[in-house]
ROSE-62393 format. One line per 5 residues: number of its first residue (from 1); their letters; for each residue x, y, z of N, C-alpha, C, CB. Coordinates in steps of 0.2 Angstrom, whole numbers, plus 5000, padded with zeros to 4 digits. Glycine has a CB too. Example, Ala and Ser with C-alpha at 12.3 -4.5 7.8 and 13.67 -1.06 7.14 Angstrom:
<atoms>
1 = AS = 5066/4972/5039/5062/4978/5039/5066/4984/5039/5057/4978/5045 ~ 5064/4989/5035/5068/4995/5036/5064/5000/5039/5070/4997/5029
</atoms>
This chain:
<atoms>
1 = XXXXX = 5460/5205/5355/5461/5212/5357/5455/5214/5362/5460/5217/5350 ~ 5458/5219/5366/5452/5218/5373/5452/5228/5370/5457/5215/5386 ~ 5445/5229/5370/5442/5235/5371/5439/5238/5375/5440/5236/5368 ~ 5438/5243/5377/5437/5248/5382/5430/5252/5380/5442/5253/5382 ~ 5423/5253/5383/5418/5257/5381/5413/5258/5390/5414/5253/5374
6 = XXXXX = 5410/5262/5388/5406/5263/5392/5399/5259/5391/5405/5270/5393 ~ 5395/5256/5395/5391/5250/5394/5387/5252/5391/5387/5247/5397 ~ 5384/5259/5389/5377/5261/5386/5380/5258/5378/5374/5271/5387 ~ 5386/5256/5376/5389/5255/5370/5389/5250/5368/5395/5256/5369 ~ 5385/5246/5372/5384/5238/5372/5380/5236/5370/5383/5234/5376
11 = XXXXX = 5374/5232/5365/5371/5234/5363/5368/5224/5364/5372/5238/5357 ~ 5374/5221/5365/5371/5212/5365/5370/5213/5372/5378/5204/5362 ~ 5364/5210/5374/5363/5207/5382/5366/5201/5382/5355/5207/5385 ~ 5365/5196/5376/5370/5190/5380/5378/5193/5382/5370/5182/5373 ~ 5380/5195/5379/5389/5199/5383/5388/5201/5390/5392/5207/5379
16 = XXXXX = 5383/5203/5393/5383/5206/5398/5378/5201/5403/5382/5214/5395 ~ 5372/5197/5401/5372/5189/5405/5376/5183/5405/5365/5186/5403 ~ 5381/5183/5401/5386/5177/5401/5392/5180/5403/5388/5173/5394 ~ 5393/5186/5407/5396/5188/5412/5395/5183/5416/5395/5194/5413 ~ 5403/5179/5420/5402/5178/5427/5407/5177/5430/5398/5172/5428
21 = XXXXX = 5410/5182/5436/5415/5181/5438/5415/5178/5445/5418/5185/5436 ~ 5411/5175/5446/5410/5171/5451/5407/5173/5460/5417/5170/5451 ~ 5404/5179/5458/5400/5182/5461/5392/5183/5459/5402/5188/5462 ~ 5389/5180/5463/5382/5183/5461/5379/5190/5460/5380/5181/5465 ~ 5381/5192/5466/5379/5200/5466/5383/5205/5462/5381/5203/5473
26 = XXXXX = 5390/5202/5460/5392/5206/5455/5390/5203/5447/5400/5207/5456 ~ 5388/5198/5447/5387/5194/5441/5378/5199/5440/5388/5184/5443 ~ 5373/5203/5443/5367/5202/5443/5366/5208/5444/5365/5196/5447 ~ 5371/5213/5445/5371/5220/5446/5374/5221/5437/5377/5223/5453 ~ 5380/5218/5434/5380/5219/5427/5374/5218/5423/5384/5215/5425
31 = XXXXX = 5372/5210/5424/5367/5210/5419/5361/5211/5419/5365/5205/5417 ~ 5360/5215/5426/5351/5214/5428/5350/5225/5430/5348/5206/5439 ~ 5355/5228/5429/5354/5232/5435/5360/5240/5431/5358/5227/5445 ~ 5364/5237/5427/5370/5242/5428/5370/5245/5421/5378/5237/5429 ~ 5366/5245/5417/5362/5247/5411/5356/5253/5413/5359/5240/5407
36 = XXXXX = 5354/5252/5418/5350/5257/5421/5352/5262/5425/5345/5253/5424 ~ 5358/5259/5431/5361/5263/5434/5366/5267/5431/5362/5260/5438 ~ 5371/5268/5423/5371/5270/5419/5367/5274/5418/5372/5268/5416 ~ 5363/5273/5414/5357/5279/5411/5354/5283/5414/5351/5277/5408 ~ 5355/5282/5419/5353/5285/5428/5359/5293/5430/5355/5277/5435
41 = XXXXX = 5367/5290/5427/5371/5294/5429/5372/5292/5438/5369/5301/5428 ~ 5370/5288/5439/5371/5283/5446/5377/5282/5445/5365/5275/5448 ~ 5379/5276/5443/5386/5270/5445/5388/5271/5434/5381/5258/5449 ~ 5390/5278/5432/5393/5276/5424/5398/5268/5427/5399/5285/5420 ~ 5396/5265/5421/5400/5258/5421/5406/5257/5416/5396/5253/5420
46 = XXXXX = 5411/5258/5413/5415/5255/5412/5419/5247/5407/5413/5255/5416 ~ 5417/5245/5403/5418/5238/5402/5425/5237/5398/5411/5234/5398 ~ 5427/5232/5399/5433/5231/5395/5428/5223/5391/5442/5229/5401 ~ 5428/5223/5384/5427/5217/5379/5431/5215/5377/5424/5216/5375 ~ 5434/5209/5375/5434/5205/5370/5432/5204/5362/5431/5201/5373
51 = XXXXX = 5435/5206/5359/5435/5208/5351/5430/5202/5348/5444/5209/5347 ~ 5436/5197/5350/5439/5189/5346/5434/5185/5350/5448/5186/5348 ~ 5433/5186/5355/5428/5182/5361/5420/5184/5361/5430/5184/5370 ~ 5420/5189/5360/5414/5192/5361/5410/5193/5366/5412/5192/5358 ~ 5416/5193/5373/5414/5193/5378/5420/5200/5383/5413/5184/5382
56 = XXXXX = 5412/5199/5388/5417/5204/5394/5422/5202/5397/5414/5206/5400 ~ 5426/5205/5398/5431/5204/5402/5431/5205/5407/5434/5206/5401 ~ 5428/5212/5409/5429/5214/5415/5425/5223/5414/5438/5213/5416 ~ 5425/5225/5421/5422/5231/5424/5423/5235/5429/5417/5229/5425 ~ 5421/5243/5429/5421/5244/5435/5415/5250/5432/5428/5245/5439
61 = XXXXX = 5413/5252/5438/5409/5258/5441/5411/5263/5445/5403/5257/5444 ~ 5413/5268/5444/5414/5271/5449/5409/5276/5451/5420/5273/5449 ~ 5408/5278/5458/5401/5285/5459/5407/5291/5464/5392/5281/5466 ~ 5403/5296/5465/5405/5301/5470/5403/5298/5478/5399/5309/5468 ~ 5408/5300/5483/5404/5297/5489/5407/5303/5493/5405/5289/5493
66 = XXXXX = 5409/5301/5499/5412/5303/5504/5413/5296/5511/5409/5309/5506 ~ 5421/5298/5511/5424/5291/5516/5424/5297/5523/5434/5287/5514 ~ 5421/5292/5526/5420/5296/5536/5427/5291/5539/5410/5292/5542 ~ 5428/5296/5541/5432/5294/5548/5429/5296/5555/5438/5297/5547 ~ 5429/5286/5556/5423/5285/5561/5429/5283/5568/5416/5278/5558
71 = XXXXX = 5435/5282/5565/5438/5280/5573/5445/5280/5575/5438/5273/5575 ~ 5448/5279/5579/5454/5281/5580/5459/5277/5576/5455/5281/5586 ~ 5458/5270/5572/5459/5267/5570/5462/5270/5562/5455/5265/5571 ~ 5457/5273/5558/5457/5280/5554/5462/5284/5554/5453/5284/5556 ~ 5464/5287/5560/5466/5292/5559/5473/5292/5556/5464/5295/5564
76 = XXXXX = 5477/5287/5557/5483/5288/5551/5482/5289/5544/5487/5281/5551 ~ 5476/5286/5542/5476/5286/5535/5473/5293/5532/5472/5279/5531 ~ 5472/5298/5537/5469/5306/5534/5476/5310/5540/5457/5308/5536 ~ 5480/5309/5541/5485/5315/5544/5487/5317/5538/5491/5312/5550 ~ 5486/5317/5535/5489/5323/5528/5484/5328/5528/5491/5320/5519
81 = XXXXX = 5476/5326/5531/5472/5332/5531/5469/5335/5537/5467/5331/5526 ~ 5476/5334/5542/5476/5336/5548/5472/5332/5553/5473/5342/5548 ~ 5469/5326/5552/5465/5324/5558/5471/5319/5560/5457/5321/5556 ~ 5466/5322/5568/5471/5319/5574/5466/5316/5578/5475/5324/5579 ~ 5468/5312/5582/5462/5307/5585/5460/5311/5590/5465/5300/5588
86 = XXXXX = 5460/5316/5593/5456/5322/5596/5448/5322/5593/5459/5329/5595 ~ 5453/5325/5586/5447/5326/5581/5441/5318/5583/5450/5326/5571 ~ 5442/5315/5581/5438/5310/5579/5437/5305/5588/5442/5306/5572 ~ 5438/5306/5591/5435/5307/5599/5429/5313/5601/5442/5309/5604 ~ 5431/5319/5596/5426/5324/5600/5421/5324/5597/5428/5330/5602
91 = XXXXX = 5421/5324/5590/5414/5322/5585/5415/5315/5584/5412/5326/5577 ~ 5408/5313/5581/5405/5307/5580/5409/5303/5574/5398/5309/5577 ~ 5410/5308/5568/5411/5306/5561/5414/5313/5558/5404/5303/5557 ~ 5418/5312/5553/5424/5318/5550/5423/5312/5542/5435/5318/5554 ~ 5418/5318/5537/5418/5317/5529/5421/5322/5527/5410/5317/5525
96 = XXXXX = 5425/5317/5523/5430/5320/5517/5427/5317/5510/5438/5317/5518 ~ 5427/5320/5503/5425/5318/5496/5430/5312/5493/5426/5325/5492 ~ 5426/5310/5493/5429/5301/5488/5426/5301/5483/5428/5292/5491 ~ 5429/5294/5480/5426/5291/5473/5425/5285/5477/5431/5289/5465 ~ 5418/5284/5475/5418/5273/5478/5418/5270/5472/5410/5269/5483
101 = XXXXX = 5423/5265/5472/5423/5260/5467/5418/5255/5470/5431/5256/5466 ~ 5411/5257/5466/5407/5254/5467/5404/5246/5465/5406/5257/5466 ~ 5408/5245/5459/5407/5240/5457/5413/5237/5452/5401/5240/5455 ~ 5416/5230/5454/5420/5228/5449/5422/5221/5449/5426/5232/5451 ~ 5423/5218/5443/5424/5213/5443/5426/5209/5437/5421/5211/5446
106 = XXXXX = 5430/5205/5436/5433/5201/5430/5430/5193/5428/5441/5200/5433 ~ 5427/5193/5422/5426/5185/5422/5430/5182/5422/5424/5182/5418 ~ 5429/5175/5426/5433/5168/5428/5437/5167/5421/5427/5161/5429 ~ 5435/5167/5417/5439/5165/5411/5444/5168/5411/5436/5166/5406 ~ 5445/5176/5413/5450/5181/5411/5454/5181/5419/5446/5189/5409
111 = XXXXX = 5453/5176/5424/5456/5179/5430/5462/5177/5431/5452/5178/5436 ~ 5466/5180/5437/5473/5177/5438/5478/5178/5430/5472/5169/5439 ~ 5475/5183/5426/5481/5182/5421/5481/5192/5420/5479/5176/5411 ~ 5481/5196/5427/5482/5201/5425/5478/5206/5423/5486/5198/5421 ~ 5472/5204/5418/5468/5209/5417/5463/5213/5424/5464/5204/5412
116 = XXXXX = 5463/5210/5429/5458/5215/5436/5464/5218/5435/5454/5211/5445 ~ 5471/5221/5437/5475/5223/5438/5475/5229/5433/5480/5219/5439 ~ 5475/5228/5426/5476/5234/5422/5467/5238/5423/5478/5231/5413 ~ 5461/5233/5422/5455/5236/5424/5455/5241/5431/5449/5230/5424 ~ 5458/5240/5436/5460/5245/5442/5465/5249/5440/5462/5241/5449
121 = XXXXX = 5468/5249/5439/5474/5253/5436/5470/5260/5432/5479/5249/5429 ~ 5465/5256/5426/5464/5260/5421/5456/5265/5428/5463/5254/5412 ~ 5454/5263/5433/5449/5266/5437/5453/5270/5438/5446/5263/5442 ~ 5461/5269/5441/5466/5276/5446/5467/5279/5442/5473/5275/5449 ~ 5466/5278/5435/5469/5283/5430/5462/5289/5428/5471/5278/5421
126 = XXXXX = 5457/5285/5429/5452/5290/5428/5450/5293/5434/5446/5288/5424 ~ 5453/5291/5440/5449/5296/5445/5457/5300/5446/5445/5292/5453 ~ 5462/5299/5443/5467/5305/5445/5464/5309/5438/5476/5302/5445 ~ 5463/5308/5433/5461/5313/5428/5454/5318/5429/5460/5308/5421 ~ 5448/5314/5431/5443/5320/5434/5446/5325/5438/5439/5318/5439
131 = XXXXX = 5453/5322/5444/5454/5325/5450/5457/5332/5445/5459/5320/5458 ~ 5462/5330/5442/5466/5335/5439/5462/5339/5431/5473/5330/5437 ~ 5462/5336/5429/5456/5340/5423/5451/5344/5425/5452/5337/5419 ~ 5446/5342/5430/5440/5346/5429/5442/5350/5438/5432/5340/5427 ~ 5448/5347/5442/5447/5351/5448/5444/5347/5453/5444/5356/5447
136 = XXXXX = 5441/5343/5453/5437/5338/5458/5442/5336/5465/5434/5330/5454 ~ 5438/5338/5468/5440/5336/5476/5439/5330/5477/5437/5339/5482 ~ 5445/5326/5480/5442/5318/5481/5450/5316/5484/5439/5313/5473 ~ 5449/5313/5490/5454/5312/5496/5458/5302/5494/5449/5313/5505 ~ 5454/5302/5489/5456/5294/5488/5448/5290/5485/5460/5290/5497
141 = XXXXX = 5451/5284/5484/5444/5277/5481/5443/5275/5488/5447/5269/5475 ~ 5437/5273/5490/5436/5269/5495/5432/5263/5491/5432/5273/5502 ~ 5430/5255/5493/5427/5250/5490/5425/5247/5497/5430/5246/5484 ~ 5421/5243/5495/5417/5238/5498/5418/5231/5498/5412/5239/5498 ~ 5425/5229/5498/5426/5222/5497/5425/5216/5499/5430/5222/5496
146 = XXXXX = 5422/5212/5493/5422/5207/5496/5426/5202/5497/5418/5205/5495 ~ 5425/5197/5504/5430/5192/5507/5433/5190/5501/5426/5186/5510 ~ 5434/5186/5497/5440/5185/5493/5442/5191/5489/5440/5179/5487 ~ 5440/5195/5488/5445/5202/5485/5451/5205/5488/5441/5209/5484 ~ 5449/5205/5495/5455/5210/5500/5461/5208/5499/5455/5209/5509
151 = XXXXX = 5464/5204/5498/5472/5204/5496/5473/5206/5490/5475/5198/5497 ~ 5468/5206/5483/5470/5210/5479/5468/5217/5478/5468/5207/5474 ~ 5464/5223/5482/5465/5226/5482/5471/5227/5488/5460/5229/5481 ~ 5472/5225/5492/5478/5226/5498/5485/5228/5492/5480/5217/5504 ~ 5484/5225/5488/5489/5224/5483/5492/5232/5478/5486/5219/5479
156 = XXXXX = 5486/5234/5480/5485/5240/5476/5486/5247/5482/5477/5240/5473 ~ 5486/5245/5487/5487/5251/5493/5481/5252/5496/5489/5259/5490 ~ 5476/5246/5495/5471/5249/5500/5472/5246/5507/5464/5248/5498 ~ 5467/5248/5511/5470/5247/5516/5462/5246/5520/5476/5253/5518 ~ 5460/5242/5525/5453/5242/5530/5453/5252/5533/5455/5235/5540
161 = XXXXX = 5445/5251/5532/5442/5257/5535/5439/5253/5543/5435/5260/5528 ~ 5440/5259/5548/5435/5260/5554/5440/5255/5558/5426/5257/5552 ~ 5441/5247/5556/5442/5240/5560/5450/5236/5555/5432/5234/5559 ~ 5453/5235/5557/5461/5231/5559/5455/5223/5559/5465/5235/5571 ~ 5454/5224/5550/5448/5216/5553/5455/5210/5552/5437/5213/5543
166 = XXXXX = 5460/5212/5551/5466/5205/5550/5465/5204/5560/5478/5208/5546 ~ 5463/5210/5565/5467/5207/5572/5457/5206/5573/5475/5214/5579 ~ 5454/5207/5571/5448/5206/5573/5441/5202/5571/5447/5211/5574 ~ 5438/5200/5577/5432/5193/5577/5428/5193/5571/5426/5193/5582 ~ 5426/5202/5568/5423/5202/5566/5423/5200/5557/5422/5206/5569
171 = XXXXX = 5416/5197/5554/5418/5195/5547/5410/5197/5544/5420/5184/5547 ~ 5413/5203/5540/5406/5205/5538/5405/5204/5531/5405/5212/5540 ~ 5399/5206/5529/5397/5202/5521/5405/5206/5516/5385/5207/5516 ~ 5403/5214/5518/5409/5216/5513/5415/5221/5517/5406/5221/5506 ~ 5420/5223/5516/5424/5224/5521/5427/5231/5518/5429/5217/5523
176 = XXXXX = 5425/5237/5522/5426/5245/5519/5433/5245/5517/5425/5252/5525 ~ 5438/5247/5513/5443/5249/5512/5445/5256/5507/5445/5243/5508 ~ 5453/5257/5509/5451/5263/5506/5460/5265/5505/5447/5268/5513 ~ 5462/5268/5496/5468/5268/5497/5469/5279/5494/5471/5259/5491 ~ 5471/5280/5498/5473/5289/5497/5476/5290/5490/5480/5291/5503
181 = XXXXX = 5474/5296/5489/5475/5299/5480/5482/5299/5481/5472/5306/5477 ~ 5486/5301/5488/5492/5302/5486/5497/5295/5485/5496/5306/5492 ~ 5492/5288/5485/5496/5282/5485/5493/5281/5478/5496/5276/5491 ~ 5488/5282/5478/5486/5280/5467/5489/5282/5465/5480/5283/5461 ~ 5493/5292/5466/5495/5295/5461/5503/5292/5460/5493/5302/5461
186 = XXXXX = 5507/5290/5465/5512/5285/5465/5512/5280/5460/5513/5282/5471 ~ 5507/5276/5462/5507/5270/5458/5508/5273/5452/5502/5266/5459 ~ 5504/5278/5451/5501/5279/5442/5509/5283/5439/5491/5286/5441 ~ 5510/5287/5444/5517/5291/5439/5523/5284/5440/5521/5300/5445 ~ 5525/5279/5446/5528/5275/5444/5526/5270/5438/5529/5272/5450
191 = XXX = 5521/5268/5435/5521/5264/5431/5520/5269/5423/5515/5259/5434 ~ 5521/5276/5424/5522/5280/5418/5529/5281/5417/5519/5287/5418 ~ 5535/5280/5420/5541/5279/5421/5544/5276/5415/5543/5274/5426
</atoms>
């Protein structure tokens, strides 16, 4: 049986260092960093466990940000809140309010069978519920994905921020992405069907 708590509810540190899903930096932000940044109200975290295992499964964090639109590139994915590539020729940068899925990731053990899919699901569920319960402004999740994630959030409606990196040279450590509340909240009423 896979359970659901927020970390401060964790109380073993070996569950949370025998976390590995195959990232260092996400492997080292769980065990070393994401207990504090909780208690902080920084990055609340998230965990899905393992009853029977007595391990994690999986995670996420999400924080408050704001996504800029920095280019003409941009600007399809905010014409529902009027910006036109004028806009974003004549100033610099255009912030709008997001959620950054700041941190997420599934152990090796648990991968490829499904589980990162419902742990993101269950992130779109609580950033459409802040947005709708308490009223919170927020134009969509933006993340910072790294090189092997992008086709599984691609999967989910996100989409490159700023750079088109499929037609271009560049290959950076993590790559901006960013998928609109009006495509979560699709996904989330199609799969309530």
């Amino acid at each position: 049986m896979i359970r659901k708590a927020n970390i401060s509810n964790i109380v073993n540190s070996e569950m949370l260092s025998s976390f590995d899903c195959g990232e260092g930096s996400v492997n080292s932000f769980l065990s070393n960093e994401a207990l504090e940044y909780n208690r902080k109200n920084l990055f609340p975290t998230t965990i899905f466990y393992s009853v029977e295992d007595k391990r994690i499964v999986g995670f996420y964090a999400l924080t408050s940000s704001i996504v800029e639109v920095k280019s003409s590139y941009d600007v399809n994915k905010f014409e529902n809140l009027g910006v036109e590539a004028e806009d974003v020729e004549s100033l610099s940068v255009l912030s709008y309010p997001a959620t950054e899925l700041a941190w997420f990731g599934v152990d090796r053990k648990y991968q490829n069978q499904k589980y990162g899919s419902s742990i993101l699901l269950d992130a779109f569920r609580s950033v459409v519920g802040v947005k709708s319960l308490l009223n919170v402004g927020t134009v969509g999740i933006e993340v910072d994905s790294l090189p092997g994630a992008i086709e599984f959030y691609q999967r989910f409606g996100f989409s490159y921020l700023h750079v088109d990196y499929d037609n271009s040279m560049a290959m950076p450590d993590a790559y901006p992405m960013f998928v609109a509340m009006e495509d979560i909240e699709s996904i989330i009423e199609e799969l309530d069907k």
